[in-house]
C-alpha positions as CSV (number, residue, x, y, z in Angstrom):
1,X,44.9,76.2,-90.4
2,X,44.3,77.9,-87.7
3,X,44.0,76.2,-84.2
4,X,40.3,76.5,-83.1
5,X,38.8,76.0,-79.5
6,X,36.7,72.6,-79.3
7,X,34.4,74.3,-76.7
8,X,33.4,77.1,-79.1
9,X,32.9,74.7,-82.0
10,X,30.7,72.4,-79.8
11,X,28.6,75.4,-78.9
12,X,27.5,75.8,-82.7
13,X,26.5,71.9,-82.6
14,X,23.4,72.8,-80.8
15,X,22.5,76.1,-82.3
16,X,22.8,74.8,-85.6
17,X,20.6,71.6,-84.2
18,X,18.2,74.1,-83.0
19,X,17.9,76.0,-86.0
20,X,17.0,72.6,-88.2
21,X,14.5,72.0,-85.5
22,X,12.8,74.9,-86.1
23,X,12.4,74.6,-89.7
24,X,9.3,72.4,-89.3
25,X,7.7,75.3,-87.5
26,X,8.3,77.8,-89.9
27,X,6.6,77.6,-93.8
28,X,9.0,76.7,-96.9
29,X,9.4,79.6,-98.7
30,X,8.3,82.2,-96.1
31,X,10.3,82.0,-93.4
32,X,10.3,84.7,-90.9
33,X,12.8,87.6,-90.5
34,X,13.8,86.3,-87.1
35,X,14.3,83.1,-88.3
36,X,16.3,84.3,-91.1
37,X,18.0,86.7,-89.0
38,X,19.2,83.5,-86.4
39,X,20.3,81.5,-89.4
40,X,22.6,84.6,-90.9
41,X,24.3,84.9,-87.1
42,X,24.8,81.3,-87.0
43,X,26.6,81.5,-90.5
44,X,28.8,84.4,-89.4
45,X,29.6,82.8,-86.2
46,X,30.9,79.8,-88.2
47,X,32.5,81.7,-90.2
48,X,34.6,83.9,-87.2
49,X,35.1,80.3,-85.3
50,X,35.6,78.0,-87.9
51,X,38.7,79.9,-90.1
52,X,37.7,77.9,-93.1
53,X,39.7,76.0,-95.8
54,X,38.9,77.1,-99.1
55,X,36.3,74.3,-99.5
56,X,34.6,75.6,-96.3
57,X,34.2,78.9,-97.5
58,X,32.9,78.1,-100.3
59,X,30.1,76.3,-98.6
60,X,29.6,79.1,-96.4
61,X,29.4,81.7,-99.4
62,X,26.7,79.1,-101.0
63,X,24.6,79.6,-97.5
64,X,24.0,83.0,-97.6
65,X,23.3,83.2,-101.0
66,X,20.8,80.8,-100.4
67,X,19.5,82.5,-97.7
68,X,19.2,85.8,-99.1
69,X,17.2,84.5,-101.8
70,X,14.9,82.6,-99.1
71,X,16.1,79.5,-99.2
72,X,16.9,79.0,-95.3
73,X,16.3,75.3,-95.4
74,X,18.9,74.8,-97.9
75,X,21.2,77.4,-96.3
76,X,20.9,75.6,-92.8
77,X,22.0,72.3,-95.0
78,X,25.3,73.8,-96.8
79,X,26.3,75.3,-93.5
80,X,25.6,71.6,-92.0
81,X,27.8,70.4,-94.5
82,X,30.7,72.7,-93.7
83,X,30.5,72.6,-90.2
84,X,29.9,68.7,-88.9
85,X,33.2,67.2,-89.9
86,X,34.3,70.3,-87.6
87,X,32.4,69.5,-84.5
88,X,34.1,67.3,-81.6
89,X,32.9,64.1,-81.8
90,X,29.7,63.7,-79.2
């Protein structure tokens, strides 16, 4: 696996924090292009930082096909699920 700085991982803790925020703002099943648009940078910027395991990838492959089919909310929580047990411990 490929050695990863914590500093960059901890700076997807709050993006990703923001981003869940933000879903009570936004209406299920209609969320906005920008919206969508933050949540598809945040899963390719996990992607480039994290160097997933195969397990990983997988997770992140099941966000943004959930995402493309406008299901943010459920994108934002498989690309929870593959990135907390990543993140330094707070």
């Amino acid at each position: 696996m490929q050695r990863v700085s914590p500093a960059a991982l901890a700076d997807l803790g709050p993006q990703l924090d923001s981003l869940l925020n933000q879903l009570d703002e936004e209406i299920p099943g209609g969320y906005s292009d920008r919206f969508q648009g933050q949540v598809l940078r945040l899963i390719l910027q996990t992607e480039r930082l994290l160097a997933p395991n195969p397990s990983e990838r997988q997770l992140l492959a099941v966000s943004k096909a959930l995402l493309n089919s406008g299901q943010a909310n459920l994108a934002l929580s498989k690309l929870e699920e593959a990135l907390i047990p990543r993140l330094p411990r707070r």
